[in-house]
VEXDREN-2710 file (C-alpha; in Angstrom, 1 decimal):
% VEXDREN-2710
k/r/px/py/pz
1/UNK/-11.8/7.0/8.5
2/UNK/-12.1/5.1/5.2
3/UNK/-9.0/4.3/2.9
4/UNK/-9.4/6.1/-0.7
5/UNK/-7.8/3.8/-2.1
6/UNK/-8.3/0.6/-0.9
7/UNK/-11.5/-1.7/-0.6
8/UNK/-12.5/-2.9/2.9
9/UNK/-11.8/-6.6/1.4
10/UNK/-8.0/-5.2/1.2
11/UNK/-7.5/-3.3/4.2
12/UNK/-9.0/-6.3/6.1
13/UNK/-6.7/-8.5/4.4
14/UNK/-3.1/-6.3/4.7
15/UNK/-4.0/-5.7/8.0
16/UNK/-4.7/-9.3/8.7
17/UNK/-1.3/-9.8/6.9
18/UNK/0.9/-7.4/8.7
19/UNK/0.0/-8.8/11.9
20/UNK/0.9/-12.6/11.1
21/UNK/4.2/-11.3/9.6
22/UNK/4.5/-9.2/12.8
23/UNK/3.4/-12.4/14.9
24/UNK/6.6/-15.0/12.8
25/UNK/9.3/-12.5/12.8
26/UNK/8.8/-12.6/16.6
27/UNK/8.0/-16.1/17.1
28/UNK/11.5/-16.5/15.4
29/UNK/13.5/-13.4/17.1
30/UNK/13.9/-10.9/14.3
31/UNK/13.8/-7.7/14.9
32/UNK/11.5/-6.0/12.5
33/UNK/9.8/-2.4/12.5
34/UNK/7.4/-0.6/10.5
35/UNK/9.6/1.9/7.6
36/UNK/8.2/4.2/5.0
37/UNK/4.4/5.0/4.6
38/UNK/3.4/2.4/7.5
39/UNK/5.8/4.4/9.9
40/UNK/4.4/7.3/8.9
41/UNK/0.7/6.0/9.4
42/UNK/1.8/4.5/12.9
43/UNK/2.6/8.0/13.9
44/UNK/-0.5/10.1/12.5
45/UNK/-3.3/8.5/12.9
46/UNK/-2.4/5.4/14.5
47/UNK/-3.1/2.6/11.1
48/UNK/-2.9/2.5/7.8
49/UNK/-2.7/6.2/6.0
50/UNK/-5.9/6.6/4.5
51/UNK/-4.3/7.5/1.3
52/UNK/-1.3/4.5/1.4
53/UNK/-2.1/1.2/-0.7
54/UNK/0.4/-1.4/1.0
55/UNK/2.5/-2.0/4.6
56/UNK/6.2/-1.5/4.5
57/UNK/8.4/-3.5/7.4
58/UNK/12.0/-3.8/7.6
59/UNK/13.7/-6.6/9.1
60/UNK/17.7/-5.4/10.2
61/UNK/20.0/-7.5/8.1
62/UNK/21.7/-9.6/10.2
63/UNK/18.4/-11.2/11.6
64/UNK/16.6/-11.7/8.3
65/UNK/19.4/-13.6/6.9
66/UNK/19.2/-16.1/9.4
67/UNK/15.5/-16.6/9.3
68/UNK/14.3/-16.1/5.8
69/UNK/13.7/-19.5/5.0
70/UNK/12.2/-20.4/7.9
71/UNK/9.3/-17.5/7.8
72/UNK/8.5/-18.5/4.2
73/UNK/7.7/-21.9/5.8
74/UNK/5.9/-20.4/8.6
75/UNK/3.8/-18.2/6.7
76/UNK/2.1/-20.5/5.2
77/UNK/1.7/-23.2/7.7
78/UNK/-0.6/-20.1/9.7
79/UNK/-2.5/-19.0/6.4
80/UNK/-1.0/-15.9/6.6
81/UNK/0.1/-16.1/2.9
82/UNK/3.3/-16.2/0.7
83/UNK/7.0/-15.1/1.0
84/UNK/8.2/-14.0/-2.7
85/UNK/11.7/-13.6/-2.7
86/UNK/13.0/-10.0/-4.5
87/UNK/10.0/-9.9/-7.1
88/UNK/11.3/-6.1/-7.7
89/UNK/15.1/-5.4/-6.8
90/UNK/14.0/-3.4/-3.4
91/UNK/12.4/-6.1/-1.5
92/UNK/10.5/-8.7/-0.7
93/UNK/6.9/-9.1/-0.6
94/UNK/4.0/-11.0/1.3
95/UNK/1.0/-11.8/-0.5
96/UNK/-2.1/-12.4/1.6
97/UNK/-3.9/-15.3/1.7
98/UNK/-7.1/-13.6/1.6
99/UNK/-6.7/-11.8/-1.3
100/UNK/-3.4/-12.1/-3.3
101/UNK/-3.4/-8.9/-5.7
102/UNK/-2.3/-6.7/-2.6
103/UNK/1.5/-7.3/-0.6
104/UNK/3.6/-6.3/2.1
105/UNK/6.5/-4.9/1.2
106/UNK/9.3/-6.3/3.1
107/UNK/12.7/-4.4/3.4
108/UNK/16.0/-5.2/4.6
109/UNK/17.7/-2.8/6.5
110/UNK/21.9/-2.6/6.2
111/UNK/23.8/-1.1/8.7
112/UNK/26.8/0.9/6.8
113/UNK/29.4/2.2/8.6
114/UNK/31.1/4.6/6.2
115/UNK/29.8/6.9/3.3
116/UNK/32.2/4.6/1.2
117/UNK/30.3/1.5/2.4
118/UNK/27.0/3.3/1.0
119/UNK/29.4/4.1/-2.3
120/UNK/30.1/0.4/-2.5
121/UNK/26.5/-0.5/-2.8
122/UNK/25.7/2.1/-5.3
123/UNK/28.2/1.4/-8.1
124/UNK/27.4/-2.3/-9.0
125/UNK/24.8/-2.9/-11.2
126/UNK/23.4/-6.0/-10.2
127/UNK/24.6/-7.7/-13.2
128/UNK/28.0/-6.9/-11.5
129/UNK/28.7/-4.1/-14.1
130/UNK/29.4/-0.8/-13.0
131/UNK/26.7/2.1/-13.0
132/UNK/27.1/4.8/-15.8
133/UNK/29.4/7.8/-14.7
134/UNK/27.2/10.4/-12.2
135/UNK/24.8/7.6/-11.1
136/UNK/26.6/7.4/-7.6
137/UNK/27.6/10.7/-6.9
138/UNK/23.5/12.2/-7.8
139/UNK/22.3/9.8/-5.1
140/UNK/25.0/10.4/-2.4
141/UNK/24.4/14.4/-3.2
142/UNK/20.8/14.0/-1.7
143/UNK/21.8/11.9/1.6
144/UNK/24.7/14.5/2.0
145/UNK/22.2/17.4/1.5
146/UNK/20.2/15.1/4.4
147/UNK/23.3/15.6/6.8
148/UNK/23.6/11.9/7.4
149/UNK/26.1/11.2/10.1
150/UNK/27.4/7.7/9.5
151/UNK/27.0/4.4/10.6
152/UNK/23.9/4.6/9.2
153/UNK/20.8/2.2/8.6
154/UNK/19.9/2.4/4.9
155/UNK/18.2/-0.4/2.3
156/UNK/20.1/-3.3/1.5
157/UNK/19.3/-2.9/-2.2
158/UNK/20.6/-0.1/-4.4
159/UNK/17.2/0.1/-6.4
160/UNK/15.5/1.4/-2.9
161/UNK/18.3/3.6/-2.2
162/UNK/18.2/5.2/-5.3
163/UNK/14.4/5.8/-5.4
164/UNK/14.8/6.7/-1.5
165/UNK/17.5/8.1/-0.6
166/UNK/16.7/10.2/2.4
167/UNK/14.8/7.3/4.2
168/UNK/17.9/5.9/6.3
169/UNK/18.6/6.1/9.9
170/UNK/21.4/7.0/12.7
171/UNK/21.8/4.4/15.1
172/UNK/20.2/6.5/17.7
173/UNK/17.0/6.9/15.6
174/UNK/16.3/2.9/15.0
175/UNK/17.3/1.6/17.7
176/UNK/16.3/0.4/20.9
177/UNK/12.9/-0.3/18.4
178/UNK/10.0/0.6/20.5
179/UNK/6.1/-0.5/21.1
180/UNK/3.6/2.0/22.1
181/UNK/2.7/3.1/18.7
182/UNK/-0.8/2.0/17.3
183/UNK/-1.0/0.3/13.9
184/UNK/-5.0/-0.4/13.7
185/UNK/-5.7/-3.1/15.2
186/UNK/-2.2/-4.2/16.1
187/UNK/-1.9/-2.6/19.9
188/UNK/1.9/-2.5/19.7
189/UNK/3.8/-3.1/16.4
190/UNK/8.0/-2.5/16.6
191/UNK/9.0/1.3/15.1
192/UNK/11.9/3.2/15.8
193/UNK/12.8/4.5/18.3
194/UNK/13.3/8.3/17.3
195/UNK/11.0/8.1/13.8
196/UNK/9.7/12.0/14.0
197/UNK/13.5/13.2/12.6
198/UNK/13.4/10.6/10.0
199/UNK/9.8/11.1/8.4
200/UNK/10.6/14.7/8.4
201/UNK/13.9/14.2/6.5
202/UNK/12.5/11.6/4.2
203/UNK/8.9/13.3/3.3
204/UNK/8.9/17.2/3.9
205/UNK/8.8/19.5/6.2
206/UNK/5.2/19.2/5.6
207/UNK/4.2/15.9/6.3
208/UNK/2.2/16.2/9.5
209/UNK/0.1/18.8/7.6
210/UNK/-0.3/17.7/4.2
211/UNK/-0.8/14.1/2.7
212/UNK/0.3/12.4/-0.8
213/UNK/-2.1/10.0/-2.9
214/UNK/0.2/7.2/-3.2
215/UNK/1.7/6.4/-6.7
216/UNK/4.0/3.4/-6.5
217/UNK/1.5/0.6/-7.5
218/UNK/-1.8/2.6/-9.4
219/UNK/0.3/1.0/-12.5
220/UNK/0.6/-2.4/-11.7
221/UNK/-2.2/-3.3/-9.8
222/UNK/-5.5/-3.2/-12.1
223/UNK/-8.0/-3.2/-9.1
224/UNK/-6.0/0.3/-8.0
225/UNK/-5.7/1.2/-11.6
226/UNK/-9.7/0.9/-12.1
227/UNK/-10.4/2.6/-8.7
228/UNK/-8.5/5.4/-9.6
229/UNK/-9.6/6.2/-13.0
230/UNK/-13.5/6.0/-11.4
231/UNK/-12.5/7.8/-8.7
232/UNK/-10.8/11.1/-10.1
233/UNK/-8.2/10.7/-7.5
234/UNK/-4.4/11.5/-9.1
235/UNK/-1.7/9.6/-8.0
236/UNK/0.9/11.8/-6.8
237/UNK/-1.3/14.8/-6.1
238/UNK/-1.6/16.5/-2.2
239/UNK/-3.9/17.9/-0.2
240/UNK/-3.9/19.5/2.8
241/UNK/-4.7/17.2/6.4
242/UNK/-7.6/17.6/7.7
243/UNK/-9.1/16.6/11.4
244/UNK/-10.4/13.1/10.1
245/UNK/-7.2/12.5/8.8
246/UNK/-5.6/12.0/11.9
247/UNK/-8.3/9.1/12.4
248/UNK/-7.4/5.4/12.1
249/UNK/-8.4/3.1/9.2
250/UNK/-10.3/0.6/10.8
251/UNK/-10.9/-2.8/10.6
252/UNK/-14.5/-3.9/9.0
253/UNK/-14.6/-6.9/12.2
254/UNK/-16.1/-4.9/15.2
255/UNK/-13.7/-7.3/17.2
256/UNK/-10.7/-5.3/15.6
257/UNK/-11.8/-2.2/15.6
258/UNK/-10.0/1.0/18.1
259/UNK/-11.9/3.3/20.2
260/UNK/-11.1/6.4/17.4
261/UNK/-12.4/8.3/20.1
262/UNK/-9.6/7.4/22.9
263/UNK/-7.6/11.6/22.4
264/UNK/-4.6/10.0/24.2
265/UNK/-3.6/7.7/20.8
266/UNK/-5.3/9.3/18.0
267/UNK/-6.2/12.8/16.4
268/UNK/-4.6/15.9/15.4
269/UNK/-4.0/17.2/19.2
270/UNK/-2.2/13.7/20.2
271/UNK/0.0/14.0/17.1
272/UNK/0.8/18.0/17.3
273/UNK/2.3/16.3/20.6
274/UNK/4.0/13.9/19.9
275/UNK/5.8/15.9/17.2
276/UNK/6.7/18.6/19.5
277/UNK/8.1/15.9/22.2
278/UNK/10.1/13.9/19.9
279/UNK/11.9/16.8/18.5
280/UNK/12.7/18.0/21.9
281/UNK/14.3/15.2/23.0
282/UNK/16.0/14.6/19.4
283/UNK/17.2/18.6/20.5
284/UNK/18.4/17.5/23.5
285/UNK/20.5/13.8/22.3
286/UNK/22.3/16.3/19.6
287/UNK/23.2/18.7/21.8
288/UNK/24.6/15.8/24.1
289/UNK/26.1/14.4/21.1
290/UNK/27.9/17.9/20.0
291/UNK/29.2/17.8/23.2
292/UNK/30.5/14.5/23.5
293/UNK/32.1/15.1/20.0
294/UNK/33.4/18.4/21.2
295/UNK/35.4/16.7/24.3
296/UNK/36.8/14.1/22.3
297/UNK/38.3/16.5/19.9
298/UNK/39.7/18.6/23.4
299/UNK/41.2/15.2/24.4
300/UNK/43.0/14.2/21.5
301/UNK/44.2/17.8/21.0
302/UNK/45.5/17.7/24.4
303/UNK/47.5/14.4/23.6
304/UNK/48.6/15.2/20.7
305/UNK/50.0/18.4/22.2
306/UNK/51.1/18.0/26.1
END
């Protein structure tokens, strides 16, 4: 399968990218995991999404703080590229080496333990101003309407909360992180560990049968911008998955190249089943959880009332 979007130059070069972020973040002990268009490639077809134009890693909070000026450093002692710190509120970004008008998004994810934590974040401008009257509440009405159950695993910046507000996670989705996900030709890249519930809640209902041209950077990225406009493709606009969709975006080195072929990791069958499993046992952990909730009320009604 062959990006729409991107030249084989780029994809070469984010993919080249996300793996030598991948490679420092462990080399210094952060724990990192694919979020947002990445995750959602990592699940359907196993690599970049064929309609997606960056990567999107998260590194938890309390780990990046400790090691953010240390992988600047070590990023470009392996030629991987540069660290820009916060070039847009919502992140950082890694440019590659190889070709430095593409970049990895890199999030930070926050750990909040109360809806009023979440509040917090959302009412301070970053000038240290607070935000017009309405600003909060419309965001917290579309992570309530998500039936978030809190602590939860959110951005660390308000500007990526507000633009996504349904991509956080319960404890029990990101965590333990996992590795037997493919991400092209990275055999084992970090994701959640329960991501089906979370791309569902943060794309559609119909994201494992529908894709999205991505949008986000058409505007500030003139090889994107030119591609487009030749193209016909619009920005935004979806279409409905086909077979070959569920293929990987490979690689132009034969060396890094998958076996596309290999039903057990990629194509429409292998996802279909993967859906199906992880909502099973995400049935199963709620129903535990409604239980567990359901005693604990019993035993504090019981000792509150002997």
């Amino acid at each position: 399968m062959q990006s729409v979007l991107l030249s084989r130059r780029e994809v070469d070069a984010l993919y080249d990218c996300v793996q030598g972020v991948a490679e420092a973040l462990d080399t210094l002990g952060a724990r990192w995991c694919l979020v947002a268009g990445s995750l959602l490639g990592a699940v359907r077809s196993g690599s970049l999404l064929f309609c997606d134009d960056d990567v999107d890693l998260a590194v938890l909070e309390e780990d990046y703080l400790s090691v953010r000026s240390e992988l600047g450093t070590l990023l470009h002692s392996r030629g991987v590229g540069s660290l820009v710190t916060r070039p847009w509120p919502g992140s950082d970004h890694v440019r590659p080496a190889r070709c430095t008008h593409m970049w990895l998004d890199l999030f930070v994810l926050r750990r909040f333990e109360s809806r009023e934590d979440l509040a917090a974040l959302l009412r301070v401008k970053a000038n240290g101003q607070p935000q017009p009257a309405g600003y909060c509440d419309a965001i917290l009405a579309r992570i309530d309407g998500a039936s978030p159950r809190f602590p939860l695993w959110h951005y660390d910046s308000r500007k990526a909360i507000e633009l996504w507000p349904c991509e956080f996670f319960a404890d029990a989705e990101l965590l333990p992180l996992r590795r037997d996900l493919p991400f092209g030709p990275l055999a084992a890249p970090c994701v959640p560990a329960r991501p089906v519930r979370h791309l569902l809640r943060a794309y559609g209902a119909d994201v494992f049968t529908t894709y999205r041209i991505a949008d986000s950077h058409v505007d500030w990225v003139k090889e994107l911008r030119e591609r487009v406009a030749a193209s016909g493709l619009i920005p935004g606009s979806k279409g409905r998955l086909e077979d070959v969709h569920f293929l990987p975006v490979q690689h132009s080195l034969r060396a890094r190249r998958v076996d596309a072929t290999d039903a057990s990791r990629y194509g429409r069958a292998k996802v279909e089943a993967f859906v199906a499993r992880e909502l099973e046992l995400d049935a199963e952990h709620c129903d535990r959880h409604c239980e567990g909730a359901a005693l604990e009320l019993r035993t504090e009604e019981r000792q509150r009332h002997p």
